[in-house]
Residue frames as a rotation matrix with the C-alpha (Angstrom) as fourth column:
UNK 1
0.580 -0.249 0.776 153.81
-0.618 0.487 0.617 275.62
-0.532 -0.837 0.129 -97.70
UNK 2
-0.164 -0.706 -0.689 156.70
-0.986 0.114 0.118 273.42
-0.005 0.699 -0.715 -98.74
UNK 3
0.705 0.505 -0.498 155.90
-0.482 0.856 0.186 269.95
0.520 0.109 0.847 -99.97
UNK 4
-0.372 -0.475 0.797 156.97
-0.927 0.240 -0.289 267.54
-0.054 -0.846 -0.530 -97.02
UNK 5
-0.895 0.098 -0.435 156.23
0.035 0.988 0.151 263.69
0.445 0.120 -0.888 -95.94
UNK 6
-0.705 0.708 -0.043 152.76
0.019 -0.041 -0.999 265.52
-0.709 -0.705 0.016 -94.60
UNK 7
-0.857 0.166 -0.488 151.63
-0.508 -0.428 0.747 266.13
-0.085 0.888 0.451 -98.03
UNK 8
-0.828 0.322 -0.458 149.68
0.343 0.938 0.039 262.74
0.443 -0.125 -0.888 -97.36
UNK 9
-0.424 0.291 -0.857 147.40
0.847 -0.206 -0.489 264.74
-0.319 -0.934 -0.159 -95.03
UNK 10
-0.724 0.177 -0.667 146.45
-0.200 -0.979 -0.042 267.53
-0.661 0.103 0.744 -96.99
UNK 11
0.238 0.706 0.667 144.64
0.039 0.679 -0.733 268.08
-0.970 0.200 0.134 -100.00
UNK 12
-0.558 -0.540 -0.630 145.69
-0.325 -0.557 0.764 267.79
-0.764 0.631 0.135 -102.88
UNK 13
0.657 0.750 0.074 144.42
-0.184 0.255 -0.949 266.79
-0.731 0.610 0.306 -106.85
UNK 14
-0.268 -0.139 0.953 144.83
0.584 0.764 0.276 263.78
-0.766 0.630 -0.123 -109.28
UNK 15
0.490 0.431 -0.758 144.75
-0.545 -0.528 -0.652 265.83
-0.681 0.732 -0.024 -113.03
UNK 16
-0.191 -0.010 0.981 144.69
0.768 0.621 0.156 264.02
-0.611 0.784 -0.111 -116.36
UNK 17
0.142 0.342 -0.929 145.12
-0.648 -0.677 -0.348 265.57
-0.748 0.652 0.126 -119.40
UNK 18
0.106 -0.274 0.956 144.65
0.627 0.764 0.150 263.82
-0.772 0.584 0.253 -123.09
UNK 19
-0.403 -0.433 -0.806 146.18
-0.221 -0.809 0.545 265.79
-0.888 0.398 0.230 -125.76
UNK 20
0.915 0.392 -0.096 144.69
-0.201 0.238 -0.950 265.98
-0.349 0.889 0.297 -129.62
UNK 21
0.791 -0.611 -0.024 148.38
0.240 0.346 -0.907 266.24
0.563 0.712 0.420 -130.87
UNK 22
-0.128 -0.981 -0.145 152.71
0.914 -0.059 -0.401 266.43
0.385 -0.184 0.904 -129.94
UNK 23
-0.532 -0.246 0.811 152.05
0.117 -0.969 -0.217 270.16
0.839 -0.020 0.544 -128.97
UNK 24
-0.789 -0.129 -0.601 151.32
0.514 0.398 -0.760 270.66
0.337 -0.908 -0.248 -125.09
UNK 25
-0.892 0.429 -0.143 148.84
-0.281 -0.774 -0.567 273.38
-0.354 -0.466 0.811 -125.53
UNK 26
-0.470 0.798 -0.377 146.43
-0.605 0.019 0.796 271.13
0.643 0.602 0.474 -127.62
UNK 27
-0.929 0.053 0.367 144.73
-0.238 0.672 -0.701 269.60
-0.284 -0.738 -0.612 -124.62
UNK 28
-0.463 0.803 -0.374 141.17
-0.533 0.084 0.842 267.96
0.708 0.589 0.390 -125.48
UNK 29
0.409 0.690 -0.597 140.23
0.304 0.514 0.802 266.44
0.860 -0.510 0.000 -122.06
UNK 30
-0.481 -0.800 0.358 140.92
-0.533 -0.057 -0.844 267.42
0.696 -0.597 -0.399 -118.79
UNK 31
0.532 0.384 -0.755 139.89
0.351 0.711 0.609 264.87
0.770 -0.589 0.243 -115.36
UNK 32
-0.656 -0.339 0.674 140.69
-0.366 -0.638 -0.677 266.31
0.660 -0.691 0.295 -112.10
UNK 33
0.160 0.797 -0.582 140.16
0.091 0.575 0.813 264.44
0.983 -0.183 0.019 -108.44
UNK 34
0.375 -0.246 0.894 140.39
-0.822 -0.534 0.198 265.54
0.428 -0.809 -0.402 -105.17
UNK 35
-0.253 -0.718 -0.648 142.80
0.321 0.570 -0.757 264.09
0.913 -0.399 0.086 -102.41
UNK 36
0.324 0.193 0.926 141.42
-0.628 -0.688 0.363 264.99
0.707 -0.700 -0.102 -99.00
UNK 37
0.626 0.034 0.779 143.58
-0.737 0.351 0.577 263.63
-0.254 -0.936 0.245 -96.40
UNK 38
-0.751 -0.501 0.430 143.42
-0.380 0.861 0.340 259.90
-0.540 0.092 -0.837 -96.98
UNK 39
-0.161 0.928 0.337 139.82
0.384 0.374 -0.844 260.08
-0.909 -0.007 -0.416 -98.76
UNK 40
-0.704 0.005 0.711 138.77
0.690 -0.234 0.685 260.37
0.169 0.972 0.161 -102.52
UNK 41
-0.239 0.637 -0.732 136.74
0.135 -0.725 -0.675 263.63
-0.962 -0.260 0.087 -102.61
UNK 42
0.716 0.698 0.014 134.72
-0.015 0.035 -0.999 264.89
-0.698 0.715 0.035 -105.57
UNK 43
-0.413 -0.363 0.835 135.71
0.775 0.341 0.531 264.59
-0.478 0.867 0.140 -109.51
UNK 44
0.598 0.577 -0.557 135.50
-0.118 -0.624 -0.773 266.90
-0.793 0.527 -0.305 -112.29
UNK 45
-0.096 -0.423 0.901 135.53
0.495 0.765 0.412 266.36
-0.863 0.486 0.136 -116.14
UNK 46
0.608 0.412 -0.678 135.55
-0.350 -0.628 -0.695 268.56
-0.712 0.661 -0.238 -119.44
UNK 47
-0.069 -0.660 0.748 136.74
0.997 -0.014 0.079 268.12
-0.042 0.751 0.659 -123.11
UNK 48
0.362 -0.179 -0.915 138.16
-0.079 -0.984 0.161 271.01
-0.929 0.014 -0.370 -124.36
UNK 49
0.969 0.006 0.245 138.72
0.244 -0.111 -0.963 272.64
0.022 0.994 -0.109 -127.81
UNK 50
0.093 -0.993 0.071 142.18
0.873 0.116 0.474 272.43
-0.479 0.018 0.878 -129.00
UNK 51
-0.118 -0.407 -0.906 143.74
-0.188 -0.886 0.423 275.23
-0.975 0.221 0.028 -130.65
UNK 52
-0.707 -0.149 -0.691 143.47
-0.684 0.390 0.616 273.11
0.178 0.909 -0.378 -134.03
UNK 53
0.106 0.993 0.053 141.20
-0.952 0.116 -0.282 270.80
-0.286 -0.021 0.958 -135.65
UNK 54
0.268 0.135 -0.954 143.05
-0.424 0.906 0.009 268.28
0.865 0.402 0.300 -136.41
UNK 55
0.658 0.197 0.727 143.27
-0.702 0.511 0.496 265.06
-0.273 -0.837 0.475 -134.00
UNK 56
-0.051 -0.786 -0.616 146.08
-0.973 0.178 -0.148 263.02
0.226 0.592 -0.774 -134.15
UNK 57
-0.823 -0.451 0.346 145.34
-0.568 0.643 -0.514 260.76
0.010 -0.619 -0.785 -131.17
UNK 58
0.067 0.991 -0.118 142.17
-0.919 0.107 0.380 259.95
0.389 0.083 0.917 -132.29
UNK 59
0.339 -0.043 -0.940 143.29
-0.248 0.959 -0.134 256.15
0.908 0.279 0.314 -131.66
UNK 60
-0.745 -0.623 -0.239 144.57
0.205 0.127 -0.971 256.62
0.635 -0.772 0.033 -128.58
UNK 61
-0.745 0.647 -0.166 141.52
-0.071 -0.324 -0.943 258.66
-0.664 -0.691 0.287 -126.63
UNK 62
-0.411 0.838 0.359 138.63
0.895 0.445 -0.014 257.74
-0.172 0.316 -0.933 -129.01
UNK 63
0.028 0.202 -0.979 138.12
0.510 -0.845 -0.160 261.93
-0.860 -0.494 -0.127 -129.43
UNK 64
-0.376 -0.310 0.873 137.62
0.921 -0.226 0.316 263.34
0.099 0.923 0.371 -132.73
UNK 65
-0.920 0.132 0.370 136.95
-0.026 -0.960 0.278 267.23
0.392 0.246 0.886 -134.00
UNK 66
-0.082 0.997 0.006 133.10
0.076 0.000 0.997 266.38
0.994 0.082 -0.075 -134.05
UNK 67
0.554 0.334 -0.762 133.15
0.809 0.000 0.588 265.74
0.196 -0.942 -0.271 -129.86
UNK 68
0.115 -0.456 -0.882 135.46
0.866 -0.388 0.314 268.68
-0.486 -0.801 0.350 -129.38
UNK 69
-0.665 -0.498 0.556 134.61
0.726 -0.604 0.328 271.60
0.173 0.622 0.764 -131.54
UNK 70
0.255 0.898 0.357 131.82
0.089 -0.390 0.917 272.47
0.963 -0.202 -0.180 -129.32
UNK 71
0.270 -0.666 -0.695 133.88
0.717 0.621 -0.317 272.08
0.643 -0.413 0.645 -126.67
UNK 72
0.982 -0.085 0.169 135.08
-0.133 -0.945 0.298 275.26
0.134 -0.315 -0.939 -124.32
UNK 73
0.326 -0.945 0.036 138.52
-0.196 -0.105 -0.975 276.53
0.925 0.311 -0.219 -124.82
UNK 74
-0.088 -0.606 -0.791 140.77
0.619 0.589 -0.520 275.99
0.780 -0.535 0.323 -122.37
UNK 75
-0.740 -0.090 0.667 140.65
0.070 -0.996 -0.057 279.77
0.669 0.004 0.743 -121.54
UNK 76
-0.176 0.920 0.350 136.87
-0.659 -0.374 0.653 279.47
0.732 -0.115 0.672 -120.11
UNK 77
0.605 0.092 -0.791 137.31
0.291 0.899 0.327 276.10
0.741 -0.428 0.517 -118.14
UNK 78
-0.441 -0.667 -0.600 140.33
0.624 0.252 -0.739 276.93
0.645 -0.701 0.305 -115.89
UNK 79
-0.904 -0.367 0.219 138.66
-0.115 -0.284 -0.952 279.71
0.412 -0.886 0.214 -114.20
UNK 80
0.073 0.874 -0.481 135.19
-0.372 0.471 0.800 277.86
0.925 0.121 0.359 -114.08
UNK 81
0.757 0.092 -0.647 137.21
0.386 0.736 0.556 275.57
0.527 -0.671 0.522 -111.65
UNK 82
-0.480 -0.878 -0.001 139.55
0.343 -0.187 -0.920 277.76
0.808 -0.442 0.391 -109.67
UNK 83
0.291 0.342 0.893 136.79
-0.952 0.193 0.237 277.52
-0.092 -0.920 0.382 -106.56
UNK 84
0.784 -0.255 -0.566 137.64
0.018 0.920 -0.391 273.43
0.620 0.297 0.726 -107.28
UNK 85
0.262 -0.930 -0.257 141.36
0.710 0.366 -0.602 273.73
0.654 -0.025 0.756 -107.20
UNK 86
0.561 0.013 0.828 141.33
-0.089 -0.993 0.076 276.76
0.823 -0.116 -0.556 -104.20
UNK 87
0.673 -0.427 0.604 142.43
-0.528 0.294 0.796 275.01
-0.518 -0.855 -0.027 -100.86
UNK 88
0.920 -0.345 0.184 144.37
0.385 0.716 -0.582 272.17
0.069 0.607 0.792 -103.43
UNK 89
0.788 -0.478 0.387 147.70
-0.368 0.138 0.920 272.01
-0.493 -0.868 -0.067 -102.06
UNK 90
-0.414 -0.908 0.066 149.57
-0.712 0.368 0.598 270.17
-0.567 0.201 -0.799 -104.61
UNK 91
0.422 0.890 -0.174 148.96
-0.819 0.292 -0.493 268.14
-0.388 0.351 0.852 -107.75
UNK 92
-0.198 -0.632 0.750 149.48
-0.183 0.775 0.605 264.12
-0.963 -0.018 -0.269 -108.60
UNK 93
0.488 0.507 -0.711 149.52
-0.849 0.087 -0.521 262.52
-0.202 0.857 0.473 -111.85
UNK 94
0.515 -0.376 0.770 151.11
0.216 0.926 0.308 259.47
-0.829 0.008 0.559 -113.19
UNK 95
-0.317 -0.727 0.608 153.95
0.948 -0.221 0.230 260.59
-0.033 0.650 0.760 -115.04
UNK 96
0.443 0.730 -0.521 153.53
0.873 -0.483 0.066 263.85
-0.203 -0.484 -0.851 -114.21
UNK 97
-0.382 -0.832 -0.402 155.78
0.436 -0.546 0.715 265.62
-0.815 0.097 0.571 -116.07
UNK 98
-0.837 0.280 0.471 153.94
0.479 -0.045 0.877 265.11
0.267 0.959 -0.097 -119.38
UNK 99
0.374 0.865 -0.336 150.72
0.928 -0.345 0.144 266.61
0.008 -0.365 -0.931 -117.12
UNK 100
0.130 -0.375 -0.918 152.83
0.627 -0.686 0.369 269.55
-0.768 -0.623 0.146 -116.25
UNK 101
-0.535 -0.813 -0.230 153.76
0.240 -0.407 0.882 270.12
-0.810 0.417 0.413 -119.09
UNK 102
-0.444 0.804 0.396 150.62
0.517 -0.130 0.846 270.03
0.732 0.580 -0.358 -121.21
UNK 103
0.425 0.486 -0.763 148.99
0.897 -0.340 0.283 272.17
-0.122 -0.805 -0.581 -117.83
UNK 104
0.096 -0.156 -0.983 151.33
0.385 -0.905 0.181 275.08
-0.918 -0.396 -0.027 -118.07
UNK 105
-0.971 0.019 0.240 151.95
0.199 -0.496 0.845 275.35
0.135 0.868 0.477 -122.26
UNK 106
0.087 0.974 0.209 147.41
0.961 -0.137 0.240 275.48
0.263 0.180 -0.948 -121.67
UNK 107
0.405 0.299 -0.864 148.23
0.803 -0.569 0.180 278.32
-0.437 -0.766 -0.471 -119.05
UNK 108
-0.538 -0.766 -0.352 150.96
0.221 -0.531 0.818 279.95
-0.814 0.362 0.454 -121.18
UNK 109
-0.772 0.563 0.297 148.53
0.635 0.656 0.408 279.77
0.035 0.503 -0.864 -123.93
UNK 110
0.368 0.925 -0.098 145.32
0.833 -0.281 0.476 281.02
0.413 -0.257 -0.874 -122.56
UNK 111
-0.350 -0.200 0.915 147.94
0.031 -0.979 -0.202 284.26
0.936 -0.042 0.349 -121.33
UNK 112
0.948 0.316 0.028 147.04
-0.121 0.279 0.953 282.80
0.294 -0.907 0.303 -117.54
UNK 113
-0.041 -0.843 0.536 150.02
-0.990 -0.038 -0.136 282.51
0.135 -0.537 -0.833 -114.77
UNK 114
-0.040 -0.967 -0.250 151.67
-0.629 0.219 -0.746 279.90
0.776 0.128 -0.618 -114.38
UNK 115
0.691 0.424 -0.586 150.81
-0.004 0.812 0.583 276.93
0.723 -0.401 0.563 -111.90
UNK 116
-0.156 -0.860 0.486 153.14
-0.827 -0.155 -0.540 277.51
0.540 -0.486 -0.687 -108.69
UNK 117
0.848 0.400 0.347 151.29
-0.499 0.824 0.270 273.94
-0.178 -0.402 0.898 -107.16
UNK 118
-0.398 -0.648 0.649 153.94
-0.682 0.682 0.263 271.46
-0.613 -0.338 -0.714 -106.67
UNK 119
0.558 0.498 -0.664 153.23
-0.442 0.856 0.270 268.03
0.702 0.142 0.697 -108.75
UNK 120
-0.336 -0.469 0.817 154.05
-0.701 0.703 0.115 264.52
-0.629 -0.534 -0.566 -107.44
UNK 121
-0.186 -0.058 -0.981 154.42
-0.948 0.271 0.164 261.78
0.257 0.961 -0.105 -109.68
UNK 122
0.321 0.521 0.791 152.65
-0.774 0.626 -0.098 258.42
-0.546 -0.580 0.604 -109.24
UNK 123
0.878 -0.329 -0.347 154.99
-0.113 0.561 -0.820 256.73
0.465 0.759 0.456 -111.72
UNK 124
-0.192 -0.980 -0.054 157.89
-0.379 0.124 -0.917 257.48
0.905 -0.155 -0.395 -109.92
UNK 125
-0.054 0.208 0.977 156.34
-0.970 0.220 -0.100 256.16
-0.236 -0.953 0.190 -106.62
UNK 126
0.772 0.483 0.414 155.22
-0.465 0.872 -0.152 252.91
-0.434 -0.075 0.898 -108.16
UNK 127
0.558 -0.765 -0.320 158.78
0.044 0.413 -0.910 252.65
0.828 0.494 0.265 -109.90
UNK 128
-0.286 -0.591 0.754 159.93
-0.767 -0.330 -0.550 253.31
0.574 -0.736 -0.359 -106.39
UNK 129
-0.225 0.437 0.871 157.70
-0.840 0.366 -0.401 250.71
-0.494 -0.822 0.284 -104.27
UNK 130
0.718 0.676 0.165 156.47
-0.479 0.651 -0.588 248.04
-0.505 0.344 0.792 -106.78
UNK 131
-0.397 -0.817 0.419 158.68
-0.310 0.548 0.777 245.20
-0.864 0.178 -0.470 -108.05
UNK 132
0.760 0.610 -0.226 156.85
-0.358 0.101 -0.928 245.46
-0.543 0.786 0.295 -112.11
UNK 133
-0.291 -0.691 0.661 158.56
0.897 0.044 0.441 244.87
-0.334 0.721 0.607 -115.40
UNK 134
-0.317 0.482 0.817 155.93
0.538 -0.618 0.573 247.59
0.781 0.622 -0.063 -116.68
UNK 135
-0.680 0.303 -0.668 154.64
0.464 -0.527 -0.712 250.85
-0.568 -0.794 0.218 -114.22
UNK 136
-0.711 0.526 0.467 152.18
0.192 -0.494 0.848 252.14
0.676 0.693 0.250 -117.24
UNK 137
-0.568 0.762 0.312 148.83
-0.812 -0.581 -0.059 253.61
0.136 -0.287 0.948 -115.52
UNK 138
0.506 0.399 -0.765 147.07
-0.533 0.842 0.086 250.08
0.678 0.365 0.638 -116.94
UNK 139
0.269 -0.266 -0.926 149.31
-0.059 0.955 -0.292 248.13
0.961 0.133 0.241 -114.99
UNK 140
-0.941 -0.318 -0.120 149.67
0.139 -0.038 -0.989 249.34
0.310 -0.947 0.080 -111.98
UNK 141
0.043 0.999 0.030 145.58
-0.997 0.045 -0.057 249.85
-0.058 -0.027 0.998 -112.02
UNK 142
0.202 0.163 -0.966 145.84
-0.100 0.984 0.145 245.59
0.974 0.067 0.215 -112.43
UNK 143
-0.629 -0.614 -0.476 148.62
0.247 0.423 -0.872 245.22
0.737 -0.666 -0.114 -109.82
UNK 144
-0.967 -0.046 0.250 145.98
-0.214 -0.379 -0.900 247.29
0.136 -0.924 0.357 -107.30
UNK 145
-0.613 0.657 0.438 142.87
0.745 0.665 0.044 246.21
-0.263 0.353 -0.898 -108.86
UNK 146
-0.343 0.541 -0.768 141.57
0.079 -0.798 -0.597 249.34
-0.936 -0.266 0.232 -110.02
UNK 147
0.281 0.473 0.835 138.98
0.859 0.263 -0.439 249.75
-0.427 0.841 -0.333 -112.82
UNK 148
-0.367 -0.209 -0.906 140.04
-0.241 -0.920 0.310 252.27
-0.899 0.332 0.287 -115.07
UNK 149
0.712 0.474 0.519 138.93
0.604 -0.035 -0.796 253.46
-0.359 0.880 -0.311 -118.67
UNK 150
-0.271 -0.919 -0.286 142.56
0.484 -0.387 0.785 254.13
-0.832 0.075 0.550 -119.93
UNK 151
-0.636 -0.241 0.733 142.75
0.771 -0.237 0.591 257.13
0.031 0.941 0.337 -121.90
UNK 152
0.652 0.715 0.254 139.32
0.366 -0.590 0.720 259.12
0.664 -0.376 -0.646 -120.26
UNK 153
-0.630 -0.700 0.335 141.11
0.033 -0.455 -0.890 261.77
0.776 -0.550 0.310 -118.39
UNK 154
0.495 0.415 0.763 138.19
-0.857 0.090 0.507 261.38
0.142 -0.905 0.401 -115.32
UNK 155
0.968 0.253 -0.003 139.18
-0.172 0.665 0.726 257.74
0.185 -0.702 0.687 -115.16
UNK 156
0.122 -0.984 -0.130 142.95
0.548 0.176 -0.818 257.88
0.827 0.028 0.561 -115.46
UNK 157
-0.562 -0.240 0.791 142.86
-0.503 -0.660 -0.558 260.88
0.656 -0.712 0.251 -112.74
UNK 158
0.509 0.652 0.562 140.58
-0.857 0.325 0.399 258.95
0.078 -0.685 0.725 -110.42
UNK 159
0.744 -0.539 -0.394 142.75
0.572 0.820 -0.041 255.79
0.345 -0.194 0.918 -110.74
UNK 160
-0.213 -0.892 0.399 145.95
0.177 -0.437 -0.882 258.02
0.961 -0.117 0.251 -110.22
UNK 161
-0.017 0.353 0.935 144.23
-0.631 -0.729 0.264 259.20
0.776 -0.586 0.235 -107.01
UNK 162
0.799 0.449 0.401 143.72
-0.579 0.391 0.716 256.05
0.164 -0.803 0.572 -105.84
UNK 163
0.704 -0.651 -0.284 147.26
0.668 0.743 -0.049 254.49
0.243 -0.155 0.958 -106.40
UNK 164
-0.254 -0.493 0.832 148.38
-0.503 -0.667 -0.549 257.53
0.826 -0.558 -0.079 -104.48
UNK 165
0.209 0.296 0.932 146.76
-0.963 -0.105 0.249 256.27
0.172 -0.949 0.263 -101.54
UNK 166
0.980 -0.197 -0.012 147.66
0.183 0.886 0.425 252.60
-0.073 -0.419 0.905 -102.01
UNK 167
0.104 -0.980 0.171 151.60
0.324 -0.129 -0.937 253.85
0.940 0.153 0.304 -102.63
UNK 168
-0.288 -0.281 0.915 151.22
-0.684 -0.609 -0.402 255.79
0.670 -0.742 -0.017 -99.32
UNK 169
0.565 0.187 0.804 149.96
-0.710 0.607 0.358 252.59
-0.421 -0.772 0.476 -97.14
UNK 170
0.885 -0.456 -0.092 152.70
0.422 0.870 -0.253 250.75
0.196 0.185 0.963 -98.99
UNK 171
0.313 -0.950 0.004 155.61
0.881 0.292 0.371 253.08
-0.354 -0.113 0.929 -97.61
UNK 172
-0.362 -0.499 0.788 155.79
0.774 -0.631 -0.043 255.91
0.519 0.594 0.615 -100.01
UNK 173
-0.234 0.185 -0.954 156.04
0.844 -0.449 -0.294 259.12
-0.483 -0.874 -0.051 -99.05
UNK 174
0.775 0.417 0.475 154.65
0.556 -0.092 -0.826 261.79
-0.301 0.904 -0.303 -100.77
UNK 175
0.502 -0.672 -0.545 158.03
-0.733 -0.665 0.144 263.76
-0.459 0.327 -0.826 -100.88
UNK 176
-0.010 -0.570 0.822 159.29
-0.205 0.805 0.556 260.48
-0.979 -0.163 -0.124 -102.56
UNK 177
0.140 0.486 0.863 157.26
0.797 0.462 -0.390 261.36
-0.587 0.742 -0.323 -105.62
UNK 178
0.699 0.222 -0.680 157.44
-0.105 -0.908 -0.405 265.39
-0.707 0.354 -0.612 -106.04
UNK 179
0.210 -0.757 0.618 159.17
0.946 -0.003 -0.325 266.06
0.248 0.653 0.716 -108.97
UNK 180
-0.385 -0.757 -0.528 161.67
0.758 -0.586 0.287 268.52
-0.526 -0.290 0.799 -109.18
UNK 181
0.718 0.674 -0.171 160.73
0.204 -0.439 -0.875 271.84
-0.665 0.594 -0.453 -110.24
UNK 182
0.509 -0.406 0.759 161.74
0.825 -0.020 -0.564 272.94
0.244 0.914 0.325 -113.95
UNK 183
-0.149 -0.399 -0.905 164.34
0.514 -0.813 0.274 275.12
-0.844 -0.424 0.327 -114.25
UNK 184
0.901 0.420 0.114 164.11
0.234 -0.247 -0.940 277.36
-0.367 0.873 -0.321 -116.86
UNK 185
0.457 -0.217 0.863 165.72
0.878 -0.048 -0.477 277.92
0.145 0.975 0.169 -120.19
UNK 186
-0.180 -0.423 -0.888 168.41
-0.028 -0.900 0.435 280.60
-0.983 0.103 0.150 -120.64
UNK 187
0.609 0.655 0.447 167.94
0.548 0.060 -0.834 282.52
-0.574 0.753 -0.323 -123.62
């Protein structure tokens, strides 16, 4: 179905990913929250083993080798949760390019197709509706009062979820957010 100003109405899912390093396939957390309607629905959370051992972002997501070398690859997790992500309609993130893009190098990777899900981008809504200096995740989680644990890819996706639903009782629509899809790369 093509993403429209019903999108709001379906269901769709908030996905967080925190990366170990610059390279899109080295995810090390994913956070994933359902959208049902106008209602938060359930949550689901895994670290995952990068491809590599080293951690760059250690400072950024508190995550070193030691919590993620026991970890399941990336490979073993996606279809764990593909009853999860089955009716799921479209996915949001907050800046949602850098999600996309660290989602399909995992899929490309792991030798898995290709995500055909729409995203929508809760940065560009809140740079679209909100009158900030700053739209970061953190700050727009102040501006709505949501608690978040910035950097945990459950609570960044679970905040993202919910400043989908305050963007959409402030006006936005979700076809206001979709990003465009990638074209691809001549070779």
């Amino acid at each position: 179905m093509p993403p429209n100003k019903s999108l709001a109405f379906q269901v769709g899912c908030a996905i967080d990913f925190e990366t170990s390093s610059t390279d899109p396939s080295c995810a090390c957390s994913l956070g994933l929250t359902r959208i049902e309607g106008e209602k938060i629905g359930d949550s689901y959370y895994t670290l995952l083993r990068p491809p590599s051992s080293v951690v760059h972002f250690f400072h950024i997501h508190h995550l070193s080798w030691n919590d993620l070398k026991t970890a399941p690859l990336f490979a073993e997790v996606w279809p764990q949760i593909s009853d999860y992500l089955q009716d799921v309609q479209f996915f949001i993130a907050h800046n949602a390019s850098f999600d996309r893009r660290v989602l399909n190098a995992c899929l490309d990777y792991a030798h898995l197709d290709a995500s055909k899900l729409p995203f929508l981008c809760t940065l560009k809504g809140a740079r679209k509706v909100l009158s900030m200096r700053s739209h970061s995740l953190d700050k727009v989680c102040e501006y709505f009062h949501i608690s978040l644990n910035h950097h945990n890819a459950a609570s960044d996706a679970q905040a993202c979820a919910q400043i989908y639903l305050h963007l959409l009782s402030l006006g936005a629509s979700a076809q206001s957010m979709l990003l465009k899809e990638k074209t691809p790369s001549i070779k």
